[in-house]
The first five atom37 places (N, CA, C, CB, O) and aatype in JSON, in Angstrom:
{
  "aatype": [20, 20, 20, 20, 20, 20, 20, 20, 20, 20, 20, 20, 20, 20, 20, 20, 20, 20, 20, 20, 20, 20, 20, 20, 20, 20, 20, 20, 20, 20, 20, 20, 20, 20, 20, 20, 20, 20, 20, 20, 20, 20, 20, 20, 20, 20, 20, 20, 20, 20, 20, 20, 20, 20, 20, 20, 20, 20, 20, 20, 20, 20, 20, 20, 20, 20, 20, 20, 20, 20, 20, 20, 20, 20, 20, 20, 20, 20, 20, 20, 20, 20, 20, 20, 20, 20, 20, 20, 20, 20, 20, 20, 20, 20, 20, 20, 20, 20, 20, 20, 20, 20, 20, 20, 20, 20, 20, 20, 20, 20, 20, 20, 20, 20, 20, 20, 20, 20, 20, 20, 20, 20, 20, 20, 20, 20, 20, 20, 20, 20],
  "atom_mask": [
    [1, 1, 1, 1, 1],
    [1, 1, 1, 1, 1],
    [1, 1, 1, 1, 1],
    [1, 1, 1, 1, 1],
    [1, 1, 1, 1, 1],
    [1, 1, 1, 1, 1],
    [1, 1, 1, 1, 1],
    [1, 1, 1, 1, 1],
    [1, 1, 1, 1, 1],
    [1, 1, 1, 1, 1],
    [1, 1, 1, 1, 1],
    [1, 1, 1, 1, 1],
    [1, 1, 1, 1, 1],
    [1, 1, 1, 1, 1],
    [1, 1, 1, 1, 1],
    [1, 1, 1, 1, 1],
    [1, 1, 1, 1, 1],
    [1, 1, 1, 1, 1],
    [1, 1, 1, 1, 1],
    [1, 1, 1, 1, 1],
    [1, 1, 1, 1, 1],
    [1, 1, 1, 1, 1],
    [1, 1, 1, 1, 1],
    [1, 1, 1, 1, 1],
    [1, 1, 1, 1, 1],
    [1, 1, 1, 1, 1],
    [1, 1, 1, 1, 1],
    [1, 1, 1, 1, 1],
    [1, 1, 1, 1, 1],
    [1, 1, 1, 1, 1],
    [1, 1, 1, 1, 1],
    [1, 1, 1, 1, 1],
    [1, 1, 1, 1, 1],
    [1, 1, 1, 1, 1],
    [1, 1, 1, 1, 1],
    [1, 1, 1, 1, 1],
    [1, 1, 1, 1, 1],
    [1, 1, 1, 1, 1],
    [1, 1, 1, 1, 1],
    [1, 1, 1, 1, 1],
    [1, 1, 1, 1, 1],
    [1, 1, 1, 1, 1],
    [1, 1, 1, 1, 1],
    [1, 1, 1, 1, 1],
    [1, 1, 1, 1, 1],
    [1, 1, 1, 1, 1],
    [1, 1, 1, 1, 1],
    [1, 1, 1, 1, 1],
    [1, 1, 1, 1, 1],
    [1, 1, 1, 1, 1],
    [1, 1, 1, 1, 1],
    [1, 1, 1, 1, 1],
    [1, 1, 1, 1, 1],
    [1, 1, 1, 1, 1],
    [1, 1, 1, 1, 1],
    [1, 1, 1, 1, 1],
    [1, 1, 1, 1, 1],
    [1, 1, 1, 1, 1],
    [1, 1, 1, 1, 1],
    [1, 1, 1, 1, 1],
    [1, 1, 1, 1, 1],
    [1, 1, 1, 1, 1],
    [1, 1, 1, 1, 1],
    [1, 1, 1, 1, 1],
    [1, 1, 1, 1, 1],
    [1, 1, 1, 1, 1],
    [1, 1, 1, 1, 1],
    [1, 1, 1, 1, 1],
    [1, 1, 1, 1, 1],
    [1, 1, 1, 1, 1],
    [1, 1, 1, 1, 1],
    [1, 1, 1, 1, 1],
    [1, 1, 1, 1, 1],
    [1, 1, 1, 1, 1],
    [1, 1, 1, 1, 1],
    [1, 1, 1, 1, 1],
    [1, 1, 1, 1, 1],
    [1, 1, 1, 1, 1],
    [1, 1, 1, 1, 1],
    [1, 1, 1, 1, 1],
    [1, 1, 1, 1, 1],
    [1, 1, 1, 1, 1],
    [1, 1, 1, 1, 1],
    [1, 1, 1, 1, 1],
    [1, 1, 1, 1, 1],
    [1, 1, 1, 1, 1],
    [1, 1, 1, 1, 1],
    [1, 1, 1, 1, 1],
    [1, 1, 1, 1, 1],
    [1, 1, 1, 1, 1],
    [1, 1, 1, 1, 1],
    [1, 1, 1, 1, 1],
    [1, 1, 1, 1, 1],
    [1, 1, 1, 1, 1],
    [1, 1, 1, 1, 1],
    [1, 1, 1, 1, 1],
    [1, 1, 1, 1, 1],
    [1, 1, 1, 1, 1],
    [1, 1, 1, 1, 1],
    [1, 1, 1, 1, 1],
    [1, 1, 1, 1, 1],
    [1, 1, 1, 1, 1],
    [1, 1, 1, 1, 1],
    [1, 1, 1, 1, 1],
    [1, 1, 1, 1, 1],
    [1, 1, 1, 1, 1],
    [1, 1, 1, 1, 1],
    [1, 1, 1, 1, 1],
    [1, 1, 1, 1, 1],
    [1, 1, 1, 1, 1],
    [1, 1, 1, 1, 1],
    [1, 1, 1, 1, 1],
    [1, 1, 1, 1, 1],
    [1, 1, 1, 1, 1],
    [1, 1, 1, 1, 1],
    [1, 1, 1, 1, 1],
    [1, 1, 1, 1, 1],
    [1, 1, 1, 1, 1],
    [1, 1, 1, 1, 1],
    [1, 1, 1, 1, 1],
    [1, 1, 1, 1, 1],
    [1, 1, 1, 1, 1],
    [1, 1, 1, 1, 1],
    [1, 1, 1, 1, 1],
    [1, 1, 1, 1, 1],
    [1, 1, 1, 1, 1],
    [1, 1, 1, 1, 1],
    [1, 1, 1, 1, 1],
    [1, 1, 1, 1, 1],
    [1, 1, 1, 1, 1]
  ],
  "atom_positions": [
    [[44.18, 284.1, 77.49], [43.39, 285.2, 78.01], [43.65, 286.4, 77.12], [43.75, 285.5, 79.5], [44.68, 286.79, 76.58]],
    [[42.78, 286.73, 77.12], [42.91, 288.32, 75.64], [41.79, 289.7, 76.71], [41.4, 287.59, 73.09], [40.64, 289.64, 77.14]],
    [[42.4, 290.33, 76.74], [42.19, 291.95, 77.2], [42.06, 292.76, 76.49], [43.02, 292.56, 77.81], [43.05, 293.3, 76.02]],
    [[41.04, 293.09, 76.21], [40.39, 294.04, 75.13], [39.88, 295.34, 75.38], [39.35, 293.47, 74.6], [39.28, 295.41, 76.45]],
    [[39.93, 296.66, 74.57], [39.36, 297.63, 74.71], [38.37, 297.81, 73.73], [40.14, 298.49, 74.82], [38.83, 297.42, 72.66]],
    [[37.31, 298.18, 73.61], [36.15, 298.25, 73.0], [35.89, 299.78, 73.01], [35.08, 297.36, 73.68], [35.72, 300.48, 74.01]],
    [[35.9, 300.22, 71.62], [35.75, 301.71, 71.69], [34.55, 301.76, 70.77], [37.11, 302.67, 71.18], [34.68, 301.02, 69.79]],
    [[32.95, 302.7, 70.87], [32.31, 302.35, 69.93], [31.56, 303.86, 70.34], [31.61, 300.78, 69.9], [31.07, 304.25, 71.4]],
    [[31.79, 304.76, 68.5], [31.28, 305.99, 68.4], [30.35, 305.74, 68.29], [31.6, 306.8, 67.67], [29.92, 304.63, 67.99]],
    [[29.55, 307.07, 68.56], [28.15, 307.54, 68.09], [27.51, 307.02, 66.79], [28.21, 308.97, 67.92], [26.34, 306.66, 66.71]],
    [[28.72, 307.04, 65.43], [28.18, 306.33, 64.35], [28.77, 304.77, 64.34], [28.53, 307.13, 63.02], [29.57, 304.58, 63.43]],
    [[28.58, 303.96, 64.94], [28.66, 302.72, 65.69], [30.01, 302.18, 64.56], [26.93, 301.66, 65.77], [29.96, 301.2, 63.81]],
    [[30.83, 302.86, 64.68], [32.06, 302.33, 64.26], [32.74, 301.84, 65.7], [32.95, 303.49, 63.38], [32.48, 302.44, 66.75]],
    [[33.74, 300.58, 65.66], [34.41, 299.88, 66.58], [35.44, 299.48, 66.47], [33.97, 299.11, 66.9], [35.48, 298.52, 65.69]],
    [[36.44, 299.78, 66.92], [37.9, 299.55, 67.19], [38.23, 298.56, 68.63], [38.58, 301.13, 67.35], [37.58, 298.76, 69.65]],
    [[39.22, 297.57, 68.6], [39.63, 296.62, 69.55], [41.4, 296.68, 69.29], [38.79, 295.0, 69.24], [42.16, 296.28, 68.4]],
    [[41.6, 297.57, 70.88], [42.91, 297.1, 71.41], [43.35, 296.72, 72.26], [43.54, 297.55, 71.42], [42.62, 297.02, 73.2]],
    [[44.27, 296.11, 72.61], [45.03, 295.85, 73.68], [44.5, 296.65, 74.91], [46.44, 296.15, 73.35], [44.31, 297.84, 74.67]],
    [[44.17, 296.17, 76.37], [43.81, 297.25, 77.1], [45.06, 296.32, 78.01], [41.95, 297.64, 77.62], [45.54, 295.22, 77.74]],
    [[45.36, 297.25, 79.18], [46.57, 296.97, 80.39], [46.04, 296.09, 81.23], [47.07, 298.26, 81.33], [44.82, 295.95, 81.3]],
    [[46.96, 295.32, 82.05], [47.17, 294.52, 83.03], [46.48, 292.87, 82.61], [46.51, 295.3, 84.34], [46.17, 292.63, 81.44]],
    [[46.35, 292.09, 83.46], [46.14, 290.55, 83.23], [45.9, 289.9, 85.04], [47.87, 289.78, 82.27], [46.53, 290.05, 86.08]],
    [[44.86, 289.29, 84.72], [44.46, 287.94, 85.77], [44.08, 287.37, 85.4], [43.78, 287.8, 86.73], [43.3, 287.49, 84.45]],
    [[44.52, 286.09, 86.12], [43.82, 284.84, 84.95], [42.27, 283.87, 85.69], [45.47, 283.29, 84.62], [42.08, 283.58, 86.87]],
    [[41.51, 283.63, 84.64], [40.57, 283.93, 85.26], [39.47, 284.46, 84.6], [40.93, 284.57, 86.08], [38.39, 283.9, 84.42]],
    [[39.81, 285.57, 84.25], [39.21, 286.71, 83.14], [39.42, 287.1, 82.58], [38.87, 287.48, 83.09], [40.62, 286.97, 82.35]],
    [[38.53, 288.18, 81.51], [39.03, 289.16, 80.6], [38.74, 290.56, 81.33], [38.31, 289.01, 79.12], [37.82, 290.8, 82.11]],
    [[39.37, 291.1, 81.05], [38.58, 292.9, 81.37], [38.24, 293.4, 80.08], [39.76, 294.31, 82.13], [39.05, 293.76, 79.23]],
    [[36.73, 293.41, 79.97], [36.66, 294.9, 78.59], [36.28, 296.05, 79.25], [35.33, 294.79, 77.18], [35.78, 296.13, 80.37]],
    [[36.55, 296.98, 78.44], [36.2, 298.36, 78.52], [35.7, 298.79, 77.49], [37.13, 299.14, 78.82], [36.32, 298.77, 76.42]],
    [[34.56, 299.24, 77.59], [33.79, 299.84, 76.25], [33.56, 301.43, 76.68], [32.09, 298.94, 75.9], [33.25, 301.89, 77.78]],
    [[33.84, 302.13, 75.35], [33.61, 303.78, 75.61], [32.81, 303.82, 74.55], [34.93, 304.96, 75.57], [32.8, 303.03, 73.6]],
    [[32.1, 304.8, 74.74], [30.93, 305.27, 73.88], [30.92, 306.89, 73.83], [29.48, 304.69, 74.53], [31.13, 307.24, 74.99]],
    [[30.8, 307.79, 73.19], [30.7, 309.39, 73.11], [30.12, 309.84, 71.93], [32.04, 310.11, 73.19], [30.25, 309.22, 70.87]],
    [[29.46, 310.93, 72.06], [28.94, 311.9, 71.37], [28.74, 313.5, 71.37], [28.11, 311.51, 71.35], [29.14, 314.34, 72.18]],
    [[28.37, 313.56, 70.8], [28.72, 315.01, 70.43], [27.56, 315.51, 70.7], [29.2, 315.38, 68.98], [26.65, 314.9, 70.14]],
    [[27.07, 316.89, 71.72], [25.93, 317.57, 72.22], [25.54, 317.91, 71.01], [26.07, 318.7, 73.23], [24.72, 317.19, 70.44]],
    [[25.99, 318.97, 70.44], [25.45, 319.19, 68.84], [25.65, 318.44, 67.54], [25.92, 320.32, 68.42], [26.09, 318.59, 66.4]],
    [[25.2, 317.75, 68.18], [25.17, 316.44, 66.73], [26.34, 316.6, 65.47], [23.43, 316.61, 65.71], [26.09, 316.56, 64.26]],
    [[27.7, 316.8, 66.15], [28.5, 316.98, 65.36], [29.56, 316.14, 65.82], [28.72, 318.22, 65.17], [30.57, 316.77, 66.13]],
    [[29.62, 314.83, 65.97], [30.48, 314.15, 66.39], [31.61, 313.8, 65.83], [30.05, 313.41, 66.66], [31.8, 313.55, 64.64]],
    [[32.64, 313.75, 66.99], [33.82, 314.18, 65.85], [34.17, 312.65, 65.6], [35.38, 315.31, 66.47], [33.78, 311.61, 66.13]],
    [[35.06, 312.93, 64.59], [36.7, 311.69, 64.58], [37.33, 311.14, 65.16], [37.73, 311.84, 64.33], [38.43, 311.65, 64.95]],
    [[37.51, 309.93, 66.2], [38.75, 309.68, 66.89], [40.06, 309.55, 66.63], [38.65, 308.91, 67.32], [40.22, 308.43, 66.16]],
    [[41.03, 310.11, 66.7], [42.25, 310.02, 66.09], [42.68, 308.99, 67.31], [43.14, 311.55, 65.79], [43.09, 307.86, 67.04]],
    [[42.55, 309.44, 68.66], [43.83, 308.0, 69.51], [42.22, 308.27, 70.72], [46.59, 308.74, 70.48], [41.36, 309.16, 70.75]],
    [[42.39, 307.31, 71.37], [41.58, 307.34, 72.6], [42.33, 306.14, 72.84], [39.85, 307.36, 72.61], [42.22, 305.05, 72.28]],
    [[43.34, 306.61, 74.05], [43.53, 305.23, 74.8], [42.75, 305.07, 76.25], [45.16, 305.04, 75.1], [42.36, 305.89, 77.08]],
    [[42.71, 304.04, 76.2], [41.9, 302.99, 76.99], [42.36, 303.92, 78.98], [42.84, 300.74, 76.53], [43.3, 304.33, 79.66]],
    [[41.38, 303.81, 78.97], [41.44, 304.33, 80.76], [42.3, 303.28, 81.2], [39.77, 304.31, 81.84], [42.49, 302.38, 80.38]],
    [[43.01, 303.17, 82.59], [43.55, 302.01, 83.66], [42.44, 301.28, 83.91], [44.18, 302.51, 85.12], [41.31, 301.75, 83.78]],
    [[42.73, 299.83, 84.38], [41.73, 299.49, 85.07], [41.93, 299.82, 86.12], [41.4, 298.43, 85.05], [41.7, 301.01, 85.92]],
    [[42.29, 299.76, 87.56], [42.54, 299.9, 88.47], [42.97, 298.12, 89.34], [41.44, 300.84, 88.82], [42.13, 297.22, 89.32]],
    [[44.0, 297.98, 89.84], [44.14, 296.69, 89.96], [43.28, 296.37, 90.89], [45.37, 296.26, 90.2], [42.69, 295.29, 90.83]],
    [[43.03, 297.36, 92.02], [42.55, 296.75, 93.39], [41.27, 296.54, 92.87], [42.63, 297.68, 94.84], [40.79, 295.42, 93.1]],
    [[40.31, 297.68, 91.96], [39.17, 297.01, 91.52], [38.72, 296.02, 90.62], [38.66, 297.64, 91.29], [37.53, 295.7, 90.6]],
    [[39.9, 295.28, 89.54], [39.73, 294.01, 89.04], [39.88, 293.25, 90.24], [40.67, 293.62, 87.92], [38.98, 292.51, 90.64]],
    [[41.59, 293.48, 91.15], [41.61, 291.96, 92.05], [39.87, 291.88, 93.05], [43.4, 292.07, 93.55], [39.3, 290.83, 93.36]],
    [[39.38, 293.25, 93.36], [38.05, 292.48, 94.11], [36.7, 292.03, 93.38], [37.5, 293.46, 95.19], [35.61, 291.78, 93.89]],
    [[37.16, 292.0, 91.83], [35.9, 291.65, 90.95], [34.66, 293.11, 90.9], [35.1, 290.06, 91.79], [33.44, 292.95, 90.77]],
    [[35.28, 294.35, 91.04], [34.28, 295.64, 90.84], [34.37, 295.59, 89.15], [34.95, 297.4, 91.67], [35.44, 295.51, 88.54]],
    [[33.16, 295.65, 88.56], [32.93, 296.0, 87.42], [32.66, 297.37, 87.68], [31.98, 295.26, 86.77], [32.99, 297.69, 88.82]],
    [[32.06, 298.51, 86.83], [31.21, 299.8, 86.47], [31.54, 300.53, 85.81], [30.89, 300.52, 87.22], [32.31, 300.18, 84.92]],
    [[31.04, 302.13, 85.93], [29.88, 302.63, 84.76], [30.73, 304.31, 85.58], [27.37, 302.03, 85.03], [30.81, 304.7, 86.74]],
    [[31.27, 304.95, 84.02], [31.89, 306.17, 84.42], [30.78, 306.97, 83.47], [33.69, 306.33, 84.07], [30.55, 306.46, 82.37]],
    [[30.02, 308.28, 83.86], [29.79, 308.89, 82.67], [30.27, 310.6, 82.65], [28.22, 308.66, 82.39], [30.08, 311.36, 83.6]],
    [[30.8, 310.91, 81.61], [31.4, 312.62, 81.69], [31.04, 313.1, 80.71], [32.94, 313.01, 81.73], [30.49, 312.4, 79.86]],
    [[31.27, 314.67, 80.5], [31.28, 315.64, 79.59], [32.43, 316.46, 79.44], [30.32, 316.36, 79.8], [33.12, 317.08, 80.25]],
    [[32.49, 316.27, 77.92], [34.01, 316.68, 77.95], [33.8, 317.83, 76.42], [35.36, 314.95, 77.72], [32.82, 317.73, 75.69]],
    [[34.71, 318.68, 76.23], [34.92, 319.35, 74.83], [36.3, 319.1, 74.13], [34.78, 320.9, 74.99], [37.38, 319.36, 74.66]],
    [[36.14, 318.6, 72.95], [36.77, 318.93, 71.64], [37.34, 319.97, 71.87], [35.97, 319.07, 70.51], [36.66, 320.4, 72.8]],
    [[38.33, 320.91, 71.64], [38.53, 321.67, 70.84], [39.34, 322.5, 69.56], [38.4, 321.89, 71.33], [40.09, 321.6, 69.18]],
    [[39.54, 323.36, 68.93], [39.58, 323.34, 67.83], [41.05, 322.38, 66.9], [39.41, 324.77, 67.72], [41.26, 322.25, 65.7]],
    [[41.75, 321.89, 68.05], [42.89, 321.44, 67.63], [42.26, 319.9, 67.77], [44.28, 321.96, 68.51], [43.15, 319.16, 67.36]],
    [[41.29, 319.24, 68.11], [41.04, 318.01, 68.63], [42.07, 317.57, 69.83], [41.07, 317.06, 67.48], [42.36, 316.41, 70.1]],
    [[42.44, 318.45, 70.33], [42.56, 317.93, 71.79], [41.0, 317.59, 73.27], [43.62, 319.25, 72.31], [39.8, 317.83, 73.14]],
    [[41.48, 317.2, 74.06], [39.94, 317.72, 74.95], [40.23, 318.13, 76.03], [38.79, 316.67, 75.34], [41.05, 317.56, 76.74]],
    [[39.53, 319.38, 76.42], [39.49, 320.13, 77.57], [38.07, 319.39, 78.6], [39.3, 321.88, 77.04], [37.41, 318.36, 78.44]],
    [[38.05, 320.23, 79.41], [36.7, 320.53, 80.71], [36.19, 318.94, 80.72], [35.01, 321.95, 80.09], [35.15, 318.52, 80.21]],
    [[37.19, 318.17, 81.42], [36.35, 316.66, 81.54], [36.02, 316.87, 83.28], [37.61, 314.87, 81.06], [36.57, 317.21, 84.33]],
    [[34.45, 316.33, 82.64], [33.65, 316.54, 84.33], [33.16, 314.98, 84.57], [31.9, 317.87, 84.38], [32.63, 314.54, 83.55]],
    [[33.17, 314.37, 85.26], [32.25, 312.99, 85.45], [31.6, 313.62, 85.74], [32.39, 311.77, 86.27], [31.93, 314.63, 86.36]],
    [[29.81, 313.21, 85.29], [28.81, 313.16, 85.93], [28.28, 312.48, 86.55], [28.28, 313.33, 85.57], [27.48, 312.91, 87.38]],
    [[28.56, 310.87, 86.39], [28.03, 310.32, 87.17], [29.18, 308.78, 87.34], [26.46, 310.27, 86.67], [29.89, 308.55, 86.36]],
    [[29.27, 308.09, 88.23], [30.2, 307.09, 88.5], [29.67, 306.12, 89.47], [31.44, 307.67, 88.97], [29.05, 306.55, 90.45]],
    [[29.9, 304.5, 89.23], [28.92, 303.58, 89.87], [30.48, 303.39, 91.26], [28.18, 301.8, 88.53], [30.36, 302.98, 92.41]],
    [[31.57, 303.77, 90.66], [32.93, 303.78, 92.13], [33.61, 305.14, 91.91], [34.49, 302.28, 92.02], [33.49, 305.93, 90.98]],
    [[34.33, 305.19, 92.97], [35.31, 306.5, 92.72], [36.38, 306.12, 92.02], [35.88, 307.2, 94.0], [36.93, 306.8, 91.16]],
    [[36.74, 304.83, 92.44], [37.97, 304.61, 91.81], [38.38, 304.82, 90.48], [38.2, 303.58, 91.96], [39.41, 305.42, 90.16]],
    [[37.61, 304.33, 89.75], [37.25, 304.63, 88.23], [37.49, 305.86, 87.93], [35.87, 304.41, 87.82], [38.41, 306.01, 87.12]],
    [[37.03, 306.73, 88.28], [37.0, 308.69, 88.17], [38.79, 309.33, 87.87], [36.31, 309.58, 90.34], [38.86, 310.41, 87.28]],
    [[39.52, 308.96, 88.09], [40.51, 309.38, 88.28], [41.21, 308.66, 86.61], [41.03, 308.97, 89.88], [41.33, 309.43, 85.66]],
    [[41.53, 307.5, 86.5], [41.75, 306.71, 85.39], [41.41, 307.03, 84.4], [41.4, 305.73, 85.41], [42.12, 307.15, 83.41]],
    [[39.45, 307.39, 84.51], [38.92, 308.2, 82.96], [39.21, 309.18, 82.72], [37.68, 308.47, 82.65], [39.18, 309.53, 81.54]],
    [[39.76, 310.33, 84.0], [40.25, 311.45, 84.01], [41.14, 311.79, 82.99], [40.71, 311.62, 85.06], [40.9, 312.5, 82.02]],
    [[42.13, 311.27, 83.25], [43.09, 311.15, 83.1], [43.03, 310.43, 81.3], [43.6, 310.46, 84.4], [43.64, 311.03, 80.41]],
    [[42.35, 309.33, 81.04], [42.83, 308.65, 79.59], [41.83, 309.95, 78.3], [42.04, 306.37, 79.49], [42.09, 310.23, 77.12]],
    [[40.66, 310.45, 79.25], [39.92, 310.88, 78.18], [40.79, 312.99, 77.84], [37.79, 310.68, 78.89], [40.51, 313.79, 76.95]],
    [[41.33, 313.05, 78.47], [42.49, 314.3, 78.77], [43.42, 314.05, 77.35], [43.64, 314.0, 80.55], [43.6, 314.9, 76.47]],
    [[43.81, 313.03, 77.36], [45.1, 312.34, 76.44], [44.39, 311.82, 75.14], [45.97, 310.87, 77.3], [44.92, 311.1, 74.29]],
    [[43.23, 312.24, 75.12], [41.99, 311.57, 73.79], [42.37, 312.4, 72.47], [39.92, 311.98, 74.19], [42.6, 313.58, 72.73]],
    [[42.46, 312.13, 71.48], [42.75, 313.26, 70.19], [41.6, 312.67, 68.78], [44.91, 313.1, 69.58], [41.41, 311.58, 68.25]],
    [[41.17, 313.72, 68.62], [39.87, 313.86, 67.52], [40.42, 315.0, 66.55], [38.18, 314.41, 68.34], [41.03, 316.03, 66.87]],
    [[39.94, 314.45, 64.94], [40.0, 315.35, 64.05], [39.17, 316.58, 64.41], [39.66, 314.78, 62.88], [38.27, 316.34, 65.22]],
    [[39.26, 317.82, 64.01], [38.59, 318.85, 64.47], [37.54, 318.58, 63.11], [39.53, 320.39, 64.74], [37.78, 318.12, 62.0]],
    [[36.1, 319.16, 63.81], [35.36, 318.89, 62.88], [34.63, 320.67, 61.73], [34.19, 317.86, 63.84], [34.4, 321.63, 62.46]],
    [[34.52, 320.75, 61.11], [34.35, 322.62, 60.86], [32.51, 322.73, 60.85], [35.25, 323.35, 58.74], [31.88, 322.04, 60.05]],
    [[32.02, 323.37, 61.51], [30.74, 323.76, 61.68], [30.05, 323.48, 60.59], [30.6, 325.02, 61.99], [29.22, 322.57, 60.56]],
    [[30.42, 324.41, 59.34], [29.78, 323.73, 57.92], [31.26, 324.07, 56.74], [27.85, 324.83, 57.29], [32.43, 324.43, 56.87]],
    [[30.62, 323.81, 55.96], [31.35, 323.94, 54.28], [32.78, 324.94, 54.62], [29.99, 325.0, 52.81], [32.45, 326.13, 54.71]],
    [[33.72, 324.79, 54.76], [34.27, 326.41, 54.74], [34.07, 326.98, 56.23], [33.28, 327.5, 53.55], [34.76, 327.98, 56.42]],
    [[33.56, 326.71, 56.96], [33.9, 327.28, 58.17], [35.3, 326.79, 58.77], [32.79, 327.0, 59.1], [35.67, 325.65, 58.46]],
    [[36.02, 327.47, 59.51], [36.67, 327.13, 60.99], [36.36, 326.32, 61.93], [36.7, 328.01, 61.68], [35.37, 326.56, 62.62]],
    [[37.17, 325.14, 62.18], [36.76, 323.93, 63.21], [36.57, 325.01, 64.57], [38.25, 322.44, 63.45], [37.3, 325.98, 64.77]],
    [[35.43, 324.6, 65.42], [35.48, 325.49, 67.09], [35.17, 324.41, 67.91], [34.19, 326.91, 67.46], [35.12, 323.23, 67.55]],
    [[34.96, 324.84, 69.02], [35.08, 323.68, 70.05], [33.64, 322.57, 70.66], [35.67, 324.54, 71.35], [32.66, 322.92, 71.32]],
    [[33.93, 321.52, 70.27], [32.6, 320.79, 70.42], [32.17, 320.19, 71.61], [32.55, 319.81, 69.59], [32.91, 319.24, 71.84]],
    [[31.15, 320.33, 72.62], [30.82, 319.79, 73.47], [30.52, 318.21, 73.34], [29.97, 320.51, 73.81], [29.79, 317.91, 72.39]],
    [[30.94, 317.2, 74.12], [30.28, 315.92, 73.91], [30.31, 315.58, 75.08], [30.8, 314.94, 73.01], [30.66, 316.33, 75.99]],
    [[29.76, 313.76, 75.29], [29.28, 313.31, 76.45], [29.82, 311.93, 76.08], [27.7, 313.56, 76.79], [29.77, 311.49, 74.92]],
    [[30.4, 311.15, 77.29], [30.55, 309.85, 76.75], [30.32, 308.59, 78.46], [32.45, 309.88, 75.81], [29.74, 308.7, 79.54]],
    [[31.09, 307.64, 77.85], [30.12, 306.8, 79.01], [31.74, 305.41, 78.74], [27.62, 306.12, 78.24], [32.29, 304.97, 77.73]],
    [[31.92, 305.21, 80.09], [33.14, 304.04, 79.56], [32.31, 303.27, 80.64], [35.27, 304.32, 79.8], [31.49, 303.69, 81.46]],
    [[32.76, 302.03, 80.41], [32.46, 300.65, 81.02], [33.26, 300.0, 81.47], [31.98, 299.85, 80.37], [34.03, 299.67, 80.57]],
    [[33.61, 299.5, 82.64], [34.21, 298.67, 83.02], [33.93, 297.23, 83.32], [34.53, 299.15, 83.72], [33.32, 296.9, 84.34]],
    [[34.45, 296.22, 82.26], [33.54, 294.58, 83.07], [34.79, 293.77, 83.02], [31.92, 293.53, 81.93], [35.85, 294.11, 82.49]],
    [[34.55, 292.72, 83.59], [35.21, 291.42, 83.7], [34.56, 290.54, 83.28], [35.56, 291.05, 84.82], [33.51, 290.42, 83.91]],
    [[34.67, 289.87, 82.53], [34.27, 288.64, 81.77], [34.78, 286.9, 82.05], [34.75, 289.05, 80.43], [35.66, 286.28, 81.46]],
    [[33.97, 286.49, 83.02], [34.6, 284.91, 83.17], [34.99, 284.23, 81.77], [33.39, 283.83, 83.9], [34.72, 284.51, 80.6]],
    [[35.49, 283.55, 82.18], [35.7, 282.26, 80.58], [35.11, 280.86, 80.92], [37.69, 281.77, 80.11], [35.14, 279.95, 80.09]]
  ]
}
């Protein structure tokens, strides 16, 4: 059994790690997706993988977190809001992993000062039979 995290930017680059916990049975992926409001999407330096939540793998809940969050100038991220969530449970986990997220700061143009970037992203939660 292999547990995977699926991370896939705006410029459809993809990274696969290790994501937490195990039942056998299945896989859990998690796919995140984000972008940048002003088409300035940054760098991921670390994005670790949200929790799954056990009680919602052990009852077979898949779903669908989506938030808005900012960059800012250090590539840390501030102001994470869900906008929309298919459970609650989920809400708290993304809270929490996309908080701990670190991005190169990106600089407006040529010679400017990196400032703080608005983006939007979307994580997934599934289980995958074998």
């Amino acid at each position: 059994m292999k547990l995977l995290l699926t991370l896939v930017a705006a410029a459809a680059a993809a990274l696969s790690v290790p994501a937490q916990g195990y039942n056998p049975g299945y896989s859990v992926r998690i796919s995140v997706s984000f972008s940048s409001v002003e088409a300035r999407t940054p760098m991921e330096e670390n994005l670790t993988p949200p929790a799954y939540a056990f009680e919602m793998r052990r009852a077979g809940m898949a779903g669908e977190v989506d938030m808005m969050f900012t960059v800012l100038k250090d590539g840390s991220v501030a102001d994470v809001k869900i906008t929309r969530s298919s459970h609650r449970e989920f809400e708290e986990p993304v809270r929490a992993a996309v908080r701990g997220w670190r991005f190169r700061a990106l600089p407006d143009n040529a010679g400017a000062p990196p400032r703080p970037n608005p983006c939007r992203g979307s994580i997934k939660f599934e289980l995958v039979d074998h």
